[in-house]
C-alpha positions as CSV (number, residue, x, y, z in Angstrom):
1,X,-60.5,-51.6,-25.8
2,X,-57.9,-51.9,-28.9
3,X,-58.2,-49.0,-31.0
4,X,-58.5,-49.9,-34.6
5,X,-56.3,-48.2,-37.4
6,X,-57.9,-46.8,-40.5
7,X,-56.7,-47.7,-44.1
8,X,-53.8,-44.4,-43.5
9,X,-52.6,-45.6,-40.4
10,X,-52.5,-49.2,-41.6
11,X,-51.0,-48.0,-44.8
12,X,-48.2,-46.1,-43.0
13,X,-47.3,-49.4,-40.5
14,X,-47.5,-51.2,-43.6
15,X,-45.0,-48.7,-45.0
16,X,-42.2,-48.7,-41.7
17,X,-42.6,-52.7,-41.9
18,X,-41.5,-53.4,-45.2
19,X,-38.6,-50.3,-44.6
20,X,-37.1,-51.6,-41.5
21,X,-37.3,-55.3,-43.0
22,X,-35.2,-54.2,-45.9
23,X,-33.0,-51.8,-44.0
24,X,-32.2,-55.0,-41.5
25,X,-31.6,-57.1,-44.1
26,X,-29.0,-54.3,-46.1
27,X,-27.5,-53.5,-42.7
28,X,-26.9,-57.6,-42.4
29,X,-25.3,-58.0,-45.5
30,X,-23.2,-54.8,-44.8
31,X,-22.1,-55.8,-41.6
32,X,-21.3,-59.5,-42.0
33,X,-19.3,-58.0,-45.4
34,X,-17.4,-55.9,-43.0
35,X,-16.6,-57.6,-40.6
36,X,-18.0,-61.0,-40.7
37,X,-20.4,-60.8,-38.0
38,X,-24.3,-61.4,-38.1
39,X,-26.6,-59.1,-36.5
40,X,-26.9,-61.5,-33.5
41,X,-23.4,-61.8,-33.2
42,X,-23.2,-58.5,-32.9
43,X,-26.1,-57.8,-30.7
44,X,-25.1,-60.9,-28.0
45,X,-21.8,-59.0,-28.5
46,X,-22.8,-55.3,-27.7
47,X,-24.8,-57.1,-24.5
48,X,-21.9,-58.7,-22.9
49,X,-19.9,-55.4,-23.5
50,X,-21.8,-53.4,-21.8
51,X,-22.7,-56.4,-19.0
52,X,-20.6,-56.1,-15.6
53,X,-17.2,-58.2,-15.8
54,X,-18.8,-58.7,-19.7
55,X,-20.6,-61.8,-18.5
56,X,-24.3,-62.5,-18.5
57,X,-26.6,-65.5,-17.4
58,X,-28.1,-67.0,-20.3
59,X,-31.6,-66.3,-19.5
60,X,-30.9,-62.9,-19.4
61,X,-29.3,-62.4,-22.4
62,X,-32.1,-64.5,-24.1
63,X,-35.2,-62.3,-22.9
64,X,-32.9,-59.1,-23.5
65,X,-32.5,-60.4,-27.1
66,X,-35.7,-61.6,-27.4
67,X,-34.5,-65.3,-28.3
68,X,-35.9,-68.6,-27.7
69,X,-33.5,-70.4,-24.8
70,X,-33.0,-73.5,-27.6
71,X,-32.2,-70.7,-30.3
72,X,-29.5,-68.7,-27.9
73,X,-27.8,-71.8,-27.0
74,X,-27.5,-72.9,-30.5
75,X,-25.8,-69.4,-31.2
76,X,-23.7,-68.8,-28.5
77,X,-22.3,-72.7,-29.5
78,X,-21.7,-71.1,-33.2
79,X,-20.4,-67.7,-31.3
80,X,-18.0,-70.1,-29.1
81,X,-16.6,-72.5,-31.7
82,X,-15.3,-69.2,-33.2
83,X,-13.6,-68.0,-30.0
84,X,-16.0,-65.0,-29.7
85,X,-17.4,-65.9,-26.4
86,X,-17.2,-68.8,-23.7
87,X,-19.7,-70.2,-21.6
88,X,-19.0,-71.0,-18.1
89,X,-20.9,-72.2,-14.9
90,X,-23.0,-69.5,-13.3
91,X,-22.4,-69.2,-9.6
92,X,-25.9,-67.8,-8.6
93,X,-27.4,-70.8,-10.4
94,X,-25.4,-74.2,-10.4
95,X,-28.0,-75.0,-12.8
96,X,-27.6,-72.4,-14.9
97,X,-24.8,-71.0,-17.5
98,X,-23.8,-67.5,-18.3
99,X,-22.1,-66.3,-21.6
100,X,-18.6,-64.5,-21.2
101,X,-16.7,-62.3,-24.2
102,X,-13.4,-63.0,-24.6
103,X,-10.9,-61.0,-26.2
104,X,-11.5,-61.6,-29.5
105,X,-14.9,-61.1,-29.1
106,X,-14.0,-57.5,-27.7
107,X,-11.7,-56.9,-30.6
108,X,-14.7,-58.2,-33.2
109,X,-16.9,-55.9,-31.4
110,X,-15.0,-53.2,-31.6
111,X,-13.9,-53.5,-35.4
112,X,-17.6,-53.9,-36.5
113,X,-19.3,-51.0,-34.7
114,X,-17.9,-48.0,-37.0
115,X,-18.8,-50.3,-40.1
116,X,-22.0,-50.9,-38.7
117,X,-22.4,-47.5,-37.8
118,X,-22.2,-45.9,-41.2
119,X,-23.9,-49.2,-42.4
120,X,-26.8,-47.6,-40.4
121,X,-26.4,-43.9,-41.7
122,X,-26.2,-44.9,-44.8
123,X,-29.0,-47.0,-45.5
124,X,-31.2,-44.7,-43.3
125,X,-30.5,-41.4,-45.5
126,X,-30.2,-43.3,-48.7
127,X,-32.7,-46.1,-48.7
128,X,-36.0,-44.5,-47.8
129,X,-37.6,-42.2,-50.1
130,X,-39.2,-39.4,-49.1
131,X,-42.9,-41.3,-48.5
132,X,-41.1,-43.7,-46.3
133,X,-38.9,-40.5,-44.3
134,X,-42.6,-38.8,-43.4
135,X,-43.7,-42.1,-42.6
136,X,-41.4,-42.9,-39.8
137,X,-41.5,-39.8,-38.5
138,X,-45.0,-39.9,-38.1
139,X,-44.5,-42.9,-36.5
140,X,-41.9,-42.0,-33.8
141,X,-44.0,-38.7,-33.3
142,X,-47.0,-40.2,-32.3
143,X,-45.0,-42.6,-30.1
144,X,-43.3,-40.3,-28.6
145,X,-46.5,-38.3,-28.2
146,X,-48.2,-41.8,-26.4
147,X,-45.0,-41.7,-24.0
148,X,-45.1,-38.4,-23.0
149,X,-48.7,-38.9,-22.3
150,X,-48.3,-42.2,-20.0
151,X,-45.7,-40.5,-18.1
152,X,-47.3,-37.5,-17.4
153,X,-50.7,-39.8,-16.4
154,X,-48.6,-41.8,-13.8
């Protein structure tokens, strides 16, 4: 049974939509300002950072970013052509590819995340008023609230 939200709860959704759609689009602006990267960028980036050896199969990376396969491959071409990561033949799956950082990628990564970083404090403590602070904290309460329930039930 899906439980239906009344005109508050709908109201306050409504409300952290519209917030994180403008915050993402600020925090874009911001970061490809500073440092010329687009969120993907720097989200494929922060992946393969964090990936062993910095590598990961493509279908991995597209299902941890959410992409479409046809999408990823089109940005990690745009990502390559600027020397930010390579692609290279995936050894578990001859069919398969995975996407590597390189150096410069590394060095990207690393100059964007403080910019990004205070890109994100920023915008967070400046853009929301105080409807739209109460409103995302109700909204991470009560998830957090619906977590610590379906851990406690298992």
């Amino acid at each position: 049974m899906v439980e239906s939200l009344d005109n508050t709860q709908m109201a306050c959704w409504r409300a952290f939509i519209e917030s994180s759609q403008r915050l993402i689009t600020q925090l874009e602006e911001d970061l490809r300002a500073d440092s010329e990267l687009s969120m993907p960028d720097y989200h494929v980036l922060v992946l393969l950072s964090e990936a062993p050896q910095q590598r990961l199969r493509m279908g991995e990376l597209a299902n941890r970013l959410v992409f479409s396969p046809s999408r990823l491959t089109y940005h990690i071409s745009t990502m390559e052509r600027r020397g930010l990561v390579v692609r290279e033949s995936c050894p578990e799956d001859r069919r398969g590819s995975q996407a590597v950082l390189t150096a410069t990628g590394l060095l990207a990564l690393r100059e964007a995340a403080p910019h990004h970083l205070a890109s994100v404090r920023r915008h967070l403590m400046d853009d929301l008023d105080e409807a739209e602070m109460a409103c995302l904290t109700r909204v991470f309460t009560r998830l957090g609230d619906r977590m610590t329930a379906a851990r406690t039930a298992d």
